[in-house]
N, C-alpha and C positions, 0 to 999 in steps of 0.2 A: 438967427437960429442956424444950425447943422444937423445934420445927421451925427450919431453916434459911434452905434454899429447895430447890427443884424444881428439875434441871437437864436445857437441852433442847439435842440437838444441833441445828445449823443450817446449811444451804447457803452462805448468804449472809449473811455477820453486816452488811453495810451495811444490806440490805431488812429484817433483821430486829429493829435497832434502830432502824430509822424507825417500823417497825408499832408494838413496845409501846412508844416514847417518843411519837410523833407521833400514832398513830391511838390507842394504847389511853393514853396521857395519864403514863404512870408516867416515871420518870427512870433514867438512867443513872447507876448510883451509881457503879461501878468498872468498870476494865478493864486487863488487862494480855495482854502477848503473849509467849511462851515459845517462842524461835526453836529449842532444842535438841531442844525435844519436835511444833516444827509445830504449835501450837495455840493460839488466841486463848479467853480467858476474858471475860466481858463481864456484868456483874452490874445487873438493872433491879429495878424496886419502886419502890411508894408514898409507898412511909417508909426509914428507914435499918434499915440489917440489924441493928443490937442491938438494935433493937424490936421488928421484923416480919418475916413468910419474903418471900423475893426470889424470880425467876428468874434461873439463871446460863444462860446460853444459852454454848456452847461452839462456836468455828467448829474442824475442825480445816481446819488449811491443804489445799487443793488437791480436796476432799469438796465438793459441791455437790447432794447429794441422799444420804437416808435410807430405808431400807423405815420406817416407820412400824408397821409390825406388827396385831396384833388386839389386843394388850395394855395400849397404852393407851387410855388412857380421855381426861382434859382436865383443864386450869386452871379451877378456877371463882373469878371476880372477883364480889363482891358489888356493886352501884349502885341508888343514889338514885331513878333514872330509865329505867329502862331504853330506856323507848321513846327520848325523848330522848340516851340513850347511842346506840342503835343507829342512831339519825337522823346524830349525829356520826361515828359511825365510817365508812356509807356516805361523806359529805361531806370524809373526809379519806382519802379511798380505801382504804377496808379492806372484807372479805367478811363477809357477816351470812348464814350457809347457814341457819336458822332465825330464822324473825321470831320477834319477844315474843308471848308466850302462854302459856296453865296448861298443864304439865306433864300428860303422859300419866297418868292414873290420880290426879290429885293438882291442886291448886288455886294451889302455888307457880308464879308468873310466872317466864319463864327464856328467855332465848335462845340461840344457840350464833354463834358468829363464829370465820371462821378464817385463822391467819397466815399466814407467806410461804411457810413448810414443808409446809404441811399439820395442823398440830396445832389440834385443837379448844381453844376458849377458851370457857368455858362462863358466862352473864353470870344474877345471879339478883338478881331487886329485892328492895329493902328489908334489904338484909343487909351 
C-alpha cells in the first residue's frame, strides 16, 4: 500500500492552482469537471501519481469559502533550501506566516506558508 494524495477543498480553483503550480513550483498533472455532480477535480504534485502522493484540490462549483476547522493540521513539502524557497515564494506572491527557523522544542529548520484558502503548507529543510 501508498498513499495517494491529500485532498483539499478550495474557493477558487484559478487562485489555487496559480499558488501550488506558480508560487509553490509543483504541476498540474490532471483535471477534470463533472457538470452532473458541480464539481471540478484538479490534481498537482512533483512527480506523477504512480510514484508519488499528489494534492487533489476539489472546487465544488458555486462554494467560494470553507470553515477550515481545528482539525487540520497541514502539508508538509520537504526543500533543499528553505530560506531561499521562502525568499521565492514571497517574490511570486505567496504568504510565508512563519519565517525559517528551529522548531519549538527541537532543532529541525521549518517554516509554515499559506494558500489561497487558508490551509497551512508546512516547508521543512533538507528532507
Amino acid at each position: 500500500m501508498r498513499m495517494l494524495h491529500t485532498m483539499l477543498r478550495v474557493g477558487n480553483l484559478e487562485k489555487s492552482l496559480d499558488f501550488y503550480t506558480n508560487v509553490l513550483g509543483m504541476k498540474l498533472l490532471r483535471q477534470k469537471e463533472y457538470p452532473e455532480g458541480e464539481f471540478t477535480l484538479a490534481f498537482v504534485g512533483y512527480g506523477e501519481e504512480s510514484e508519488t502522493a499528489v494534492i487533489e484540490l476539489t472546487y465544488n462549483w458555486g462554494v467560494d469559502s470553507y470553515d477550515l476547522g481545528n482539525g487540520y493540521g497541514h502539508v508538509a513539502l520537504g526543500v533543499e533550501d528553505i530560506y531561499a524557497m521562502c525568499d521565492e515564494i514571497k517574490q511570486r506572491g505567496g504568504k510565508v506566516t512563519r519565517e525559517p527557523g528551529p522548531m519549538k522544542h527541537g532543532s529541525t529548520v521549518i517554516a509554515f506558508v499559506e494558500d489561497p484558502d487558508g490551509y497551512k503548507i508546512e516547508l521543512i529543510q533538507g528532507r
